[in-house]
C-alpha positions in Angstrom: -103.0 13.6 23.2 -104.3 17.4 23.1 -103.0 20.2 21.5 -100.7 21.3 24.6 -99.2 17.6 24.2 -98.5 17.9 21.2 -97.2 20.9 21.3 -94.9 20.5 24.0 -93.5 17.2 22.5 -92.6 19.0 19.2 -90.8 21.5 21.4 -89.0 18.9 22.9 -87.9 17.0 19.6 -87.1 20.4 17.5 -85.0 21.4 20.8 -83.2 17.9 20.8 -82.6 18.2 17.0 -81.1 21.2 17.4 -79.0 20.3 20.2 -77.5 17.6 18.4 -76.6 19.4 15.4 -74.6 22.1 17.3 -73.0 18.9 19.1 -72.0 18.0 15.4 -71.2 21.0 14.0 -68.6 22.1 17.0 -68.1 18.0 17.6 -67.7 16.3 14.3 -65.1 13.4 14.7 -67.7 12.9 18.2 -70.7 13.4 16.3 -70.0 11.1 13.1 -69.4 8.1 15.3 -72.4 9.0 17.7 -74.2 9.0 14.4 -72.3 5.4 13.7 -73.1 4.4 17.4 -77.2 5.3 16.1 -76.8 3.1 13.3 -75.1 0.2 15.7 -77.8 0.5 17.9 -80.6 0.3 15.3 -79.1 -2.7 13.4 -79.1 -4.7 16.3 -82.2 -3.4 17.5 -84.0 -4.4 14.3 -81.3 -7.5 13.4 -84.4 -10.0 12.9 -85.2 -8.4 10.0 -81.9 -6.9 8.8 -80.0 -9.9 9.0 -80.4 -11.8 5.5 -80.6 -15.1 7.0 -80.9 -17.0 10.6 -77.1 -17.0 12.2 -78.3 -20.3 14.0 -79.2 -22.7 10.8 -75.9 -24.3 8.8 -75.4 -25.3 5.6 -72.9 -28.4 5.6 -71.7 -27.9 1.4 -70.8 -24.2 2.1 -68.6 -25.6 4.9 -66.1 -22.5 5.1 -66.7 -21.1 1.7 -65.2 -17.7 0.8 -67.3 -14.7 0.3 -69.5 -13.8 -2.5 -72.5 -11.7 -4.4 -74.7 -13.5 -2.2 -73.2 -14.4 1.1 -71.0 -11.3 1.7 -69.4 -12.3 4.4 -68.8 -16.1 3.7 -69.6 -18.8 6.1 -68.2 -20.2 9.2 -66.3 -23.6 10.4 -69.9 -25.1 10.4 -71.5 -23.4 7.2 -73.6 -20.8 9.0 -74.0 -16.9 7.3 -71.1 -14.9 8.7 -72.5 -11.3 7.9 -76.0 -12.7 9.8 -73.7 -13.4 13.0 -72.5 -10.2 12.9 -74.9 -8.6 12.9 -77.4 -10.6 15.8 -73.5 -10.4 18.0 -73.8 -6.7 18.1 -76.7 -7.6 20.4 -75.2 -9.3 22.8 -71.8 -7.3 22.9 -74.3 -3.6 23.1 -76.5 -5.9 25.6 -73.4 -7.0 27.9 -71.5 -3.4 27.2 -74.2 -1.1 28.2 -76.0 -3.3 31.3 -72.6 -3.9 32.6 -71.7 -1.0 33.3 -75.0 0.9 34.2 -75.1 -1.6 37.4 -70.8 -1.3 38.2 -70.9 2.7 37.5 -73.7 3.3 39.4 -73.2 1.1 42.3 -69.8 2.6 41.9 -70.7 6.4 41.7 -73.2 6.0 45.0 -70.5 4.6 47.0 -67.8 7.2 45.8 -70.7 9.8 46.1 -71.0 8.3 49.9 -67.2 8.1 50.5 -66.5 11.6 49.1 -68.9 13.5 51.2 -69.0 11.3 54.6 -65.0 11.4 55.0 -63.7 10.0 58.0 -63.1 6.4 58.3 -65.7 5.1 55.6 -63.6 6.7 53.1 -60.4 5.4 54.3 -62.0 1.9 54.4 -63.3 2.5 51.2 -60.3 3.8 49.2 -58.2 1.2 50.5 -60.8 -1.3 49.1 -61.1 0.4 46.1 -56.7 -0.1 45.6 -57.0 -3.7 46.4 -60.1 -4.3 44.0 -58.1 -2.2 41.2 -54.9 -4.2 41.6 -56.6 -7.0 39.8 -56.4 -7.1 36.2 -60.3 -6.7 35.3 -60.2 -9.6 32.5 -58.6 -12.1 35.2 -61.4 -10.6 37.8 -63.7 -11.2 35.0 -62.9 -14.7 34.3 -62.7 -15.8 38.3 -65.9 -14.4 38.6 -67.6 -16.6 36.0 -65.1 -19.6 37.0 -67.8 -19.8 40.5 -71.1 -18.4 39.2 -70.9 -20.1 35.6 -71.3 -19.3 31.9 -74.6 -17.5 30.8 -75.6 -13.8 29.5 -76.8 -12.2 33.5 -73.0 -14.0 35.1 -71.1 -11.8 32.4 -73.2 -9.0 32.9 -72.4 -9.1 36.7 -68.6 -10.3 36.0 -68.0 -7.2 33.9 -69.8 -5.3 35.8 -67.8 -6.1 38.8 -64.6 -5.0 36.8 -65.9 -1.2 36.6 -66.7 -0.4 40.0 -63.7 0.7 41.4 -62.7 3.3 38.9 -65.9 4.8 39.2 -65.7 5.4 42.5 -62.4 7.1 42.8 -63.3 9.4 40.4 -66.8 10.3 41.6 -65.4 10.5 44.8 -62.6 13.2 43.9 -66.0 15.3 42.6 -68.1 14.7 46.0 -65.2 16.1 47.7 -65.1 19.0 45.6 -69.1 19.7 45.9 -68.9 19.4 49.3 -66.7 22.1 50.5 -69.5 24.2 48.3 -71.1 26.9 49.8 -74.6 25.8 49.0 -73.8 22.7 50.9 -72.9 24.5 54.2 -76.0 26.3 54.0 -78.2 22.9 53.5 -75.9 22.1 56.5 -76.7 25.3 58.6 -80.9 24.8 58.4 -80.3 20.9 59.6 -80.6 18.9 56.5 -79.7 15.3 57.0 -76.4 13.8 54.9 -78.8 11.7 53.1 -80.5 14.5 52.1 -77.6 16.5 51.2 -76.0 14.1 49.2 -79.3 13.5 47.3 -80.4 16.3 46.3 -77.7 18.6 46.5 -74.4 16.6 45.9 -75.2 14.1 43.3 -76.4 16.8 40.9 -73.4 17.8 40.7 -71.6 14.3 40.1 -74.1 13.2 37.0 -71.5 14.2 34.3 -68.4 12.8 35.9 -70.9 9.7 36.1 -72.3 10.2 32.3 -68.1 10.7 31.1 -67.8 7.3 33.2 -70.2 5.4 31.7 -69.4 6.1 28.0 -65.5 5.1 28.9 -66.4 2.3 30.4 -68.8 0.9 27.7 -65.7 0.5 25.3 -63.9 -1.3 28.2 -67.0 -3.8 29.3 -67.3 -4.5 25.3 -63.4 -5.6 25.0 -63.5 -7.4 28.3 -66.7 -9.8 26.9 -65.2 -10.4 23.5 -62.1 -11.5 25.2 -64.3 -13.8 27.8 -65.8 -15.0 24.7 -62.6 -15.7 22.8 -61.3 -17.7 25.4 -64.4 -19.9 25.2 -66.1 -18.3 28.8 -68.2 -16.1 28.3 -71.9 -16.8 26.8 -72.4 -19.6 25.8 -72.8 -21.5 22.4 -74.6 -21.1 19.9 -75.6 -17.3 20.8 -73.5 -15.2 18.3 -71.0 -12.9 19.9 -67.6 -11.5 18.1 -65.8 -12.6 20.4 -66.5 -16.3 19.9 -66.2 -16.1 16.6 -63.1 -14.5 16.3 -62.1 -17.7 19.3 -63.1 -19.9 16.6 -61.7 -18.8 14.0 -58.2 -18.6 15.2 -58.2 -22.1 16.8 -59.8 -23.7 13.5 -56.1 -24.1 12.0 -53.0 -22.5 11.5 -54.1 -20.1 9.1 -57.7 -19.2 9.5 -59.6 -17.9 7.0 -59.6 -13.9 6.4 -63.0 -13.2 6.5 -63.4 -15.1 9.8 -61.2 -12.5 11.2 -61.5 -9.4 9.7 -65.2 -9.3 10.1 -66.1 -10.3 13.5 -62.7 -8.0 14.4 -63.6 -4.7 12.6 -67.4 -4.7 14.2 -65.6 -4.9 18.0 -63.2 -1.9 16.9 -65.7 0.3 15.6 -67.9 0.1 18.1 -65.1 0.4 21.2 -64.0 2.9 18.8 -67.1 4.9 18.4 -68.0 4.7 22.0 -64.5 6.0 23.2 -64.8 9.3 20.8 -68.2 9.4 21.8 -67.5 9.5 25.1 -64.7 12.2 24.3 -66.8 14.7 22.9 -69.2 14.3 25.6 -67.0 15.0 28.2 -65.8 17.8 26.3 -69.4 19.3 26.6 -70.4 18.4 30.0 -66.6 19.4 31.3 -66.6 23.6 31.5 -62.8 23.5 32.4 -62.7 21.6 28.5 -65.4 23.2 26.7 -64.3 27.1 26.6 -66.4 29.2 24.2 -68.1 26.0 22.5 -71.3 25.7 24.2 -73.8 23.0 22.7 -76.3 23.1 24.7 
């Protein structure tokens, strides 16, 4: 790498870096969970090594044992290191969240992008079977869905993922409408460019932050959806650790499961729904001029 390289690449980081403390400083409920979303993301990035031992090996004498100095967050119904589950499920819930919905919101934002500008009777087809698709509830589309293609980690990626589309495209479609009654658009019209073309290059532009405000709402949704799969015993399958399963199995263990079975498992899928919903607020709040006024980040 020469000096240009380099120089250019420390332009870009001191830029970012200054971008996001403005995000924090006129953002900060936003910016302290994006900065607890960071620290999500790098825990189970890096959960091989954080995780103080494997979540798959048991221990049959600590068989449900309470918490302690060493084992922080106890054990399970089959003596296997709670806080190590934890933290290797934030994999799978980050992996199922975030994959889920980049393939529903952006199959859904093209189509609405497509329905939007084309008009006519594609949209009318489409918005009607975007109102049928939306009248089911998305956990029992969810569940149908992996009821015919089977349990695994790519079916509940594509189940979920199913669930988001709809939304998406009603609202990327309100926004295509909008860009297309531009005058920047007539004038791609007036020299002859195609529709493809226009919707390219000169309408989609203008969608990516209704699809960026899209994708951090739905990544709260997607995560709720698989822990509930999960809890209900559907979603991926044993032993991979997911919060959702263990929550399932901790309720259904007896009448009065044991505390830290719940509380721990439960408090990682709230923060992180949590974090990704404020997140997603802030963001808009940037991206959205009608929302941002006189506090400009960028």
């Amino acid at each position: 790498m020469n000096s240009s390289e380099l120089t250019n690449t420390k332009n870009i980081i001191i830029r970012l870096i200054y971008v996001c403390l403005r995000f924090i400083k006129y953002k900060p409920l936003g910016g302290t969970f994006g900065i607890i979303l960071f620290l999500i993301f790098f825990i189970a990035i890096f959960a091989d090594f954080i995780a103080p031992h494997d979540p798959l090996t048991t221990n049959p004498l600590m068989v449900r044992e309470p918490p302690d100095s060493k084992y922080w967050f106890g054990y399970d119904e089959v003596g296997r290191d709670v806080l190590s589950r934890v933290i290797h499920g934030a994999r799978i819930s980050l992996l199922v969240g975030l994959s889920s919905v980049l393939l529903g919101t952006t199959f859904g934002g093209l189509w609405g992008l497509a329905s939007g500008y084309l008009g006519g009777w594609f949209d009318l087809l489409s918005q009607r079977a975007a109102e049928i698709w939306m009248s089911f509830p998305s956990l029992v589309l969810a569940m149908s869905l992996l009821v015919a293609m089977g349990s695994g980690v790519e079916t509940v990626i594509v189940a979920v993922a199913f669930t988001r589309v709809p939304t998406t495209v009603r609202v990327v479609r309100s926004v295509s409408i909008a860009v297309r009654e531009f005058m920047f658009v007539d004038a791609a019209v007036a020299i002859g460019a195609s529709k493809t073309r226009i919707m390219m290059r000169h309408v989609l532009p203008n969608c990516v932050a209704a699809f960026i405000i899209m994708f951090t709402a739905h990544v709260g949704t997607a995560i709720i959806i698989e822990a509930s799969l999960a809890f209900l015993g559907i979603g991926v399958p044993p032993p991979t650790p997911t919060w959702g399963a263990m929550l399932g199995k901790a309720t259904s263990a007896a009448i009065n499961p044991q505390w830290w079975r719940v509380l721990y498992p439960g408090v990682a899928i709230v923060l992180v729904v949590l974090s990704f919903n404020l997140f997603g607020d802030a963001i808009r709040d940037v991206l959205d001029p009608r929302l941002r006024g006189s506090q400009d980040v960028g």
